[in-house]
C-alpha positions as CSV (number, residue, x, y, z in Angstrom):
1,X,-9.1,-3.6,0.4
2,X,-5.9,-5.5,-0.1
3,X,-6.9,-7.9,2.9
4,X,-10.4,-8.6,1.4
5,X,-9.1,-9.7,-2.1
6,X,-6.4,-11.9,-0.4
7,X,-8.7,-13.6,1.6
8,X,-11.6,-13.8,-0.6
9,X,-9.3,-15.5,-3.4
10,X,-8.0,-17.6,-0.7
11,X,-11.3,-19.2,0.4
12,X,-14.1,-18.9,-2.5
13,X,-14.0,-20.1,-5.9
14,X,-13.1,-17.2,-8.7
15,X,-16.7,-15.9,-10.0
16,X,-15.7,-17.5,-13.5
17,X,-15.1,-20.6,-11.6
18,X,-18.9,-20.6,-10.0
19,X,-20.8,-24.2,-10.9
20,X,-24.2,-23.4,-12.9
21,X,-26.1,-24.2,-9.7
22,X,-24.9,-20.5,-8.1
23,X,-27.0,-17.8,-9.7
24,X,-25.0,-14.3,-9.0
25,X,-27.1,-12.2,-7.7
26,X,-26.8,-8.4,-7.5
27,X,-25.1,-9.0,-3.9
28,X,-22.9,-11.8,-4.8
29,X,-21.5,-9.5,-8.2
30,X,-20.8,-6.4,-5.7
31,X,-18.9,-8.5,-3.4
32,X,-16.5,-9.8,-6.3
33,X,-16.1,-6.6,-7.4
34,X,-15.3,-4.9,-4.5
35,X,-12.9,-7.9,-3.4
36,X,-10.8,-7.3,-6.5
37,X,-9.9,-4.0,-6.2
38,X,-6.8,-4.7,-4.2
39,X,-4.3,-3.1,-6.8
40,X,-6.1,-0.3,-7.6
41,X,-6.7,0.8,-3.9
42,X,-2.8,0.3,-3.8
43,X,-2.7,3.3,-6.5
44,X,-5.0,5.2,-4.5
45,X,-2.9,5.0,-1.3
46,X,0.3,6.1,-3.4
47,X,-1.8,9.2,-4.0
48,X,-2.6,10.0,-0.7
49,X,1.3,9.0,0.7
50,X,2.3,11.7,-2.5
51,X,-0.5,14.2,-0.7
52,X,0.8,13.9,2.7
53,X,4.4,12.7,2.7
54,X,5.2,14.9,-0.6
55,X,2.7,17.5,0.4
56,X,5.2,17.9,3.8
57,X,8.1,18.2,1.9
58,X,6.6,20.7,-0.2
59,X,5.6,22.8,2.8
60,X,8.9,22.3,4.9
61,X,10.9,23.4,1.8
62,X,8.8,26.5,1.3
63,X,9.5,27.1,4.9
64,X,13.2,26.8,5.1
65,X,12.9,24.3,7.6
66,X,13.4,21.4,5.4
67,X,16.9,18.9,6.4
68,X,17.0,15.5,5.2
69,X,18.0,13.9,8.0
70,X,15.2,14.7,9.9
71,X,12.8,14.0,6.6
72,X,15.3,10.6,6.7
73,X,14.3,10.2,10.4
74,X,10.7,10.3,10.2
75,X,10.3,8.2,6.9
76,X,12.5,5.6,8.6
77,X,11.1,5.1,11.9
78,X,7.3,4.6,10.2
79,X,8.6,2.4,7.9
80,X,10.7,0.1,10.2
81,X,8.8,0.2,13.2
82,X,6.7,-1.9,11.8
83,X,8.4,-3.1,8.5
84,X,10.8,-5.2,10.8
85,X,8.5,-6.8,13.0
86,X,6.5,-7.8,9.9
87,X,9.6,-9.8,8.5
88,X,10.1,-11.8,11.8
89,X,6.7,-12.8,12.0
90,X,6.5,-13.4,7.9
91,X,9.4,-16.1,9.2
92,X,7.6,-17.4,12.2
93,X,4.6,-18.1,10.0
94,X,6.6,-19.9,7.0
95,X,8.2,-21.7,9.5
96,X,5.6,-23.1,11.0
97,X,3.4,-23.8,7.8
98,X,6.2,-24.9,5.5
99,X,7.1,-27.6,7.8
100,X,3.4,-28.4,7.8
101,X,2.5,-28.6,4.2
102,X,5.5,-27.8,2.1
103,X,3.7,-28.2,-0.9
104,X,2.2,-24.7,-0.7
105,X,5.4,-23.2,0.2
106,X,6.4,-24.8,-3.2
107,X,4.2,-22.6,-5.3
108,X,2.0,-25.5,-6.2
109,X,-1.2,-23.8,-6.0
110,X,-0.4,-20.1,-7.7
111,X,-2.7,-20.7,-10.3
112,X,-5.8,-20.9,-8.0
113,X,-4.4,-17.9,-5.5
114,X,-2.3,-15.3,-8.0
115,X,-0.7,-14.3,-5.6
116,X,2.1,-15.7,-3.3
117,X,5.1,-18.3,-4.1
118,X,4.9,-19.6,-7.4
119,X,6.3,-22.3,-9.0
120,X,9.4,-20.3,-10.7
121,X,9.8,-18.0,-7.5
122,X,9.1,-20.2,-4.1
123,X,8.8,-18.9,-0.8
124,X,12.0,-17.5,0.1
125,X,13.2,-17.1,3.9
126,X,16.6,-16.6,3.6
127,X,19.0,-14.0,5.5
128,X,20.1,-12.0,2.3
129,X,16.4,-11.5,1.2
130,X,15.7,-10.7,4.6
131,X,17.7,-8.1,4.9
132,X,17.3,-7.1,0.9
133,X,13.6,-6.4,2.3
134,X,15.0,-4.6,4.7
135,X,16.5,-2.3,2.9
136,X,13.6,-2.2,0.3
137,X,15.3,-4.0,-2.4
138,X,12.8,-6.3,-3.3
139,X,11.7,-6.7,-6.7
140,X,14.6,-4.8,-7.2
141,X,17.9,-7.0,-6.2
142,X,15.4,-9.7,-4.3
143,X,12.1,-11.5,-4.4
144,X,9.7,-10.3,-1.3
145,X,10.8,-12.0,2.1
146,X,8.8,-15.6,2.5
147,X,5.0,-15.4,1.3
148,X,4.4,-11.6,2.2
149,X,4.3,-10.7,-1.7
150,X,2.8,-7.4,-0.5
151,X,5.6,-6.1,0.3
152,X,6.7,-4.8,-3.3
153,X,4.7,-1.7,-2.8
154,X,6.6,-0.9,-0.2
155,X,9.9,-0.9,-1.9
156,X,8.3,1.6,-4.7
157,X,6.9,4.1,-1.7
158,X,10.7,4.3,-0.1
159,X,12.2,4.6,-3.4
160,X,9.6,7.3,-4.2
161,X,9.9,9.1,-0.8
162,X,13.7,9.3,-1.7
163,X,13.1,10.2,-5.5
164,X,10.4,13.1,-4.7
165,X,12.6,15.6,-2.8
166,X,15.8,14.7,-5.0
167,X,14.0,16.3,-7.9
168,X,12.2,18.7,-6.4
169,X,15.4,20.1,-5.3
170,X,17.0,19.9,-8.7
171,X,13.9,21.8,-10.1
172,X,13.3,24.5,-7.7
173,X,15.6,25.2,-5.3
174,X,19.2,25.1,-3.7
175,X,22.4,26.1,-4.9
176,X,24.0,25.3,-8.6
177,X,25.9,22.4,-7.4
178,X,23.4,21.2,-5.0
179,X,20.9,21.1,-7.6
180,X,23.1,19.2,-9.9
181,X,24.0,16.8,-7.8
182,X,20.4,15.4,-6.7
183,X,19.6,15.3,-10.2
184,X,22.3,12.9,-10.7
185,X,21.6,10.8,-8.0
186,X,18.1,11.1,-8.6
187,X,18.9,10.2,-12.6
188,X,21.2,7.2,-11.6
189,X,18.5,5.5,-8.6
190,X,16.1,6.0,-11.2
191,X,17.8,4.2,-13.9
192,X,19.1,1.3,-11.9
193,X,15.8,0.7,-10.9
194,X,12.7,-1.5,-12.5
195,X,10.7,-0.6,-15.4
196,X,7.5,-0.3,-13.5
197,X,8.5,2.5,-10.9
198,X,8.5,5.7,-13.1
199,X,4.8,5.4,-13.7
200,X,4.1,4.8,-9.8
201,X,6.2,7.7,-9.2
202,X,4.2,9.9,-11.5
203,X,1.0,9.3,-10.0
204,X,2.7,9.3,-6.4
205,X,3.7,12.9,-7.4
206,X,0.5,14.1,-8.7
207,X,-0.4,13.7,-5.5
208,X,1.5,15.9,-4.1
209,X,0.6,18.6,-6.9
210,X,-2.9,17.8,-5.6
211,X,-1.5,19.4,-2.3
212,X,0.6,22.3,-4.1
213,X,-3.2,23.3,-5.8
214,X,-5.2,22.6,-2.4
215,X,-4.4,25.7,-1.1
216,X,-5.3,27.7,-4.1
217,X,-8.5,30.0,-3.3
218,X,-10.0,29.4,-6.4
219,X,-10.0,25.5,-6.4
220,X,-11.3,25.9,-2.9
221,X,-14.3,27.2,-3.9
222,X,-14.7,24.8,-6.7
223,X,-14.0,21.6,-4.9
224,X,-16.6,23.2,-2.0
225,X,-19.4,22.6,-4.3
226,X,-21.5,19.3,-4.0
227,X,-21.2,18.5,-8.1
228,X,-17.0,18.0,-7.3
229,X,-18.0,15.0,-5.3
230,X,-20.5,13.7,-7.3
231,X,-17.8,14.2,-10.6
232,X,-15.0,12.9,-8.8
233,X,-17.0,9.4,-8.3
234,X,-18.4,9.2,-11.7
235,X,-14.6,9.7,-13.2
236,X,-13.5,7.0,-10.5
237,X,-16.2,5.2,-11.8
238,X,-15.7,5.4,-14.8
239,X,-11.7,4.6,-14.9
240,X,-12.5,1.6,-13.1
241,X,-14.5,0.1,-15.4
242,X,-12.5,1.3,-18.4
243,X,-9.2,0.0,-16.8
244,X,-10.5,-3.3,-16.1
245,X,-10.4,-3.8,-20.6
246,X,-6.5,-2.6,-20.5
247,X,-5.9,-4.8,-17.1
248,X,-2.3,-5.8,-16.3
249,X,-0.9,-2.1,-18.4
250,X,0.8,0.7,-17.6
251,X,-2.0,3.0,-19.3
252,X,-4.6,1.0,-16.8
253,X,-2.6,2.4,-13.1
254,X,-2.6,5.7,-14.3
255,X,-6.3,5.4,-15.8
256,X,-7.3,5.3,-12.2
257,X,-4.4,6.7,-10.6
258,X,-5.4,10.5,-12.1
259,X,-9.2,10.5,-11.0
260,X,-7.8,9.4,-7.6
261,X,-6.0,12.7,-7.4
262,X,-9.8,14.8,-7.8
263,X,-10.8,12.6,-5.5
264,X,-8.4,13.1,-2.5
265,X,-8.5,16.6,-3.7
266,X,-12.7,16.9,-2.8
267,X,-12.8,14.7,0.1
268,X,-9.7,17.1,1.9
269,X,-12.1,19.7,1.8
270,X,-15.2,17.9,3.1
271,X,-16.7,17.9,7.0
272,X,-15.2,16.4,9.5
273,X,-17.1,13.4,10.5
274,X,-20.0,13.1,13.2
275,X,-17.6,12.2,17.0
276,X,-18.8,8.7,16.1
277,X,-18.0,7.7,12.7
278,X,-14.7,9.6,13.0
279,X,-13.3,7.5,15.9
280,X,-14.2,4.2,13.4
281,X,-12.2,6.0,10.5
282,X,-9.7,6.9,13.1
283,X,-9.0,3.3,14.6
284,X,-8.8,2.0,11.3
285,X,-6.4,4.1,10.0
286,X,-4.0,3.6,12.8
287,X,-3.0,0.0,12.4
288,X,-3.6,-0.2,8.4
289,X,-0.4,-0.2,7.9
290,X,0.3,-2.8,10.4
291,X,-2.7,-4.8,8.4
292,X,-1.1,-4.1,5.3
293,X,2.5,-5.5,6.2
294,X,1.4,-8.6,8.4
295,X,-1.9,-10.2,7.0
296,X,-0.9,-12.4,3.8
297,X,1.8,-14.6,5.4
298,X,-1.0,-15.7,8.4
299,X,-3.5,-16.2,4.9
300,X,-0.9,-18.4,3.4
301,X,-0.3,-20.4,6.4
302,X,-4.4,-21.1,7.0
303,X,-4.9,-21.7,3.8
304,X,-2.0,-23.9,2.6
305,X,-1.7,-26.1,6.4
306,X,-5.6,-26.2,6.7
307,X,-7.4,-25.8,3.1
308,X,-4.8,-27.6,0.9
309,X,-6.0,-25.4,-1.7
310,X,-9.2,-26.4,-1.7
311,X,-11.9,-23.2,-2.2
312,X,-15.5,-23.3,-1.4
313,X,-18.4,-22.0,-2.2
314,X,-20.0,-18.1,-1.8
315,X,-23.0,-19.6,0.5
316,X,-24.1,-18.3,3.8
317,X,-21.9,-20.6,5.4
318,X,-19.0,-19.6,3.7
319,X,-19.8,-15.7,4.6
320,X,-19.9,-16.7,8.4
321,X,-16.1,-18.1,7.3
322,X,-15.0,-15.5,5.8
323,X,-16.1,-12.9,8.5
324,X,-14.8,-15.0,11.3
325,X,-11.4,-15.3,9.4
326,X,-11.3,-11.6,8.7
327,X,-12.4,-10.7,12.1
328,X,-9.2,-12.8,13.3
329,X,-6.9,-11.5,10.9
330,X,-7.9,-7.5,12.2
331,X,-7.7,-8.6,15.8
332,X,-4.1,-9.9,14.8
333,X,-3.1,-6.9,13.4
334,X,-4.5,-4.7,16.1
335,X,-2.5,-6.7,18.5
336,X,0.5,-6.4,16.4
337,X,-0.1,-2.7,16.5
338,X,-0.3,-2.3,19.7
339,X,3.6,-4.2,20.3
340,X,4.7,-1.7,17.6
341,X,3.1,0.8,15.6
342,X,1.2,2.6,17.7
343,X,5.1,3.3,19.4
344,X,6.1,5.0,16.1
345,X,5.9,8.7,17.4
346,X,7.8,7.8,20.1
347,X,10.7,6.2,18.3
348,X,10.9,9.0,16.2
349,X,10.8,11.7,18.8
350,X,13.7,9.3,20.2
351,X,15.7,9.7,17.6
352,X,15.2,13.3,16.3
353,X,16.3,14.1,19.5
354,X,20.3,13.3,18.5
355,X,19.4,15.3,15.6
356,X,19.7,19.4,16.1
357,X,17.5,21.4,14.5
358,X,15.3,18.6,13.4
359,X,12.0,19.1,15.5
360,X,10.5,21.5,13.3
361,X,11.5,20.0,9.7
């Protein structure tokens, strides 16, 4: 989702923008739509990384098998694996394009993109914000490496997969001096940190309630029943269209942000999948990470080397661009995958292994 409104504001006019000639149809209205939902599918995935990731913690706490530095290990290794790989090619492209067309390097064509190097903030490929992004300082200490602005999510979920289990602790378990101690830390990384996180931690950690109640007989039987789907929509619905009035707030993120917990809650109890349509889900899901972390700096460097910010039009012709350029972009990422991602499991096996104790947590 994130790809698709990147590239769709990189090649076509914005629909306010579209000349008189260029009736929007039904089609034409769905496709903006859909192609703008970028930060809101952002919220959804910190949802399901509070399901899974805080859901695990949960679980490994209730179990006594809980360590951080195998929790440490695992978050690590799926976040660098691919995190660093993604920085050296974010440099390779901004190399190449910025000594192509330097202009949109500059920031010159922000207005028309909203998104990328701006005019105040241009594209930054220096060592220190390297290895500020690195450590998942950006938007904290630094700006996001080069053109990959996508990359301040990521800062938020390590921040939150270090904030989650810090509380938690403090709340519920450990000894008196334990406890007090992680809600220290916990109280001082909050505070030094940006306005903005708080909120994302919230809904990141109702998603991980959404795991605490998913085991809860009663809800089970609830969220079996076809009218939880068909609610869970209408309220996504709903939020959508209601957040799009309070655009740009706080109260807008967690608008849609609490819906998105129902509906991760109804969908983890639905069917598996026909052998088929699961293997599609499946592939998808394995390099979207990878997609995530790698697609906007080979956007920028089409767009500002070959388009010079010029857009076109929503045509047929236009379509057949789009779909080649989006078909690139996911054969790019699959390929980037396949160097480094799909190694993830065994990097972290790798390294759990100097770790006693750890294979279990």
């Amino acid at each position: 989702m994130v790809c698709l409104e990147h590239l769709r504001a990189f090649l076509f006019v914005g629909f306010s923008e579209l000349p008189s000639t260029v009736r929007p149809g039904l089609f034409l209205k769905a496709f903006y739509l859909v192609t703008s939902l970028g930060h809101e599918a952002v919220l959804l995935f910190f949802v399901l990384s509070g399901f899974l990731v805080g859901g695990s913690v949960l679980k490994s706490l209730n179990h006594g098998t809980w360590s951080w530095s195998g929790y440490m290990v695992r978050r690590m290794s799926r976040l660098w694996v691919v995190l660093l790989p993604a920085l050296v090619l974010t440099a390779f492209w901004d190399g190449i394009g910025s000594s192509l067309h330097a202009d949109g390097y500059a920031g010159i064509w922000r207005s028309l993109y909203h998104s990328g190097p701006s005019l105040l903030e241009p594209c930054n490929d220096t060592l220190p914000v390297f290895l500020g992004n690195a450590g998942f300082l950006q938007t904290i200490l630094v700006p996001c490496y080069g053109t990959n602005s996508p990359l301040w999510s990521l800062a938020n979920e390590f921040w939150y997969y270090l904030l989650f289990p810090l509380f938690l602790i403090f709340f519920r378990s450990g000894k008196f001096p334990k406890r007090i101690l992680c809600g220290l830390l916990a109280a001082l990384i909050l505070g030094l940190l940006p306005r903005s996180f708080p909120l994302g931690l919230l809904i990141w950690s109702l998603g991980a309630w959404a795991f605490h109640l998913s085991g809860r007989e009663w809800l089970r039987r609830v969220l079996d029943h076809g009218i939880s789907r068909i609610t869970a929509i209408v309220l996504i619905a709903g939020s959508l269209a209601i957040s799009r009035r309070v655009a740009g707030s706080g109260s807008s993120d967690l608008l849609v942000g609490i819906p998105f917990v129902l509906l991760v809650l109804v969908f983890s109890r639905g069917r598996h999948p026909s052998p088929y349509v699961g293997d599609v889900f499946s592939a998808f899901s394995e390099f979207s990470y990878t997609l995530y972390l790698v697609h906007f700096p080979v956007l920028a460097w089409l767009f500002f080397t070959g388009f010079h910010g010029h857009r076109i039009l929503p045509d047929q012709l236009g379509f057949l661009v789009f779909a080649a350029i989006l078909a690139g972009v996911i054969l790019y990422a699959a390929a980037v995958w396949w160097c480094f991602e799909r190694n993830t499991d065994r990097v972290r096996r790798f390294l759990l292994s100097f770790i006693p104790g750890t294979q279990r947590c």
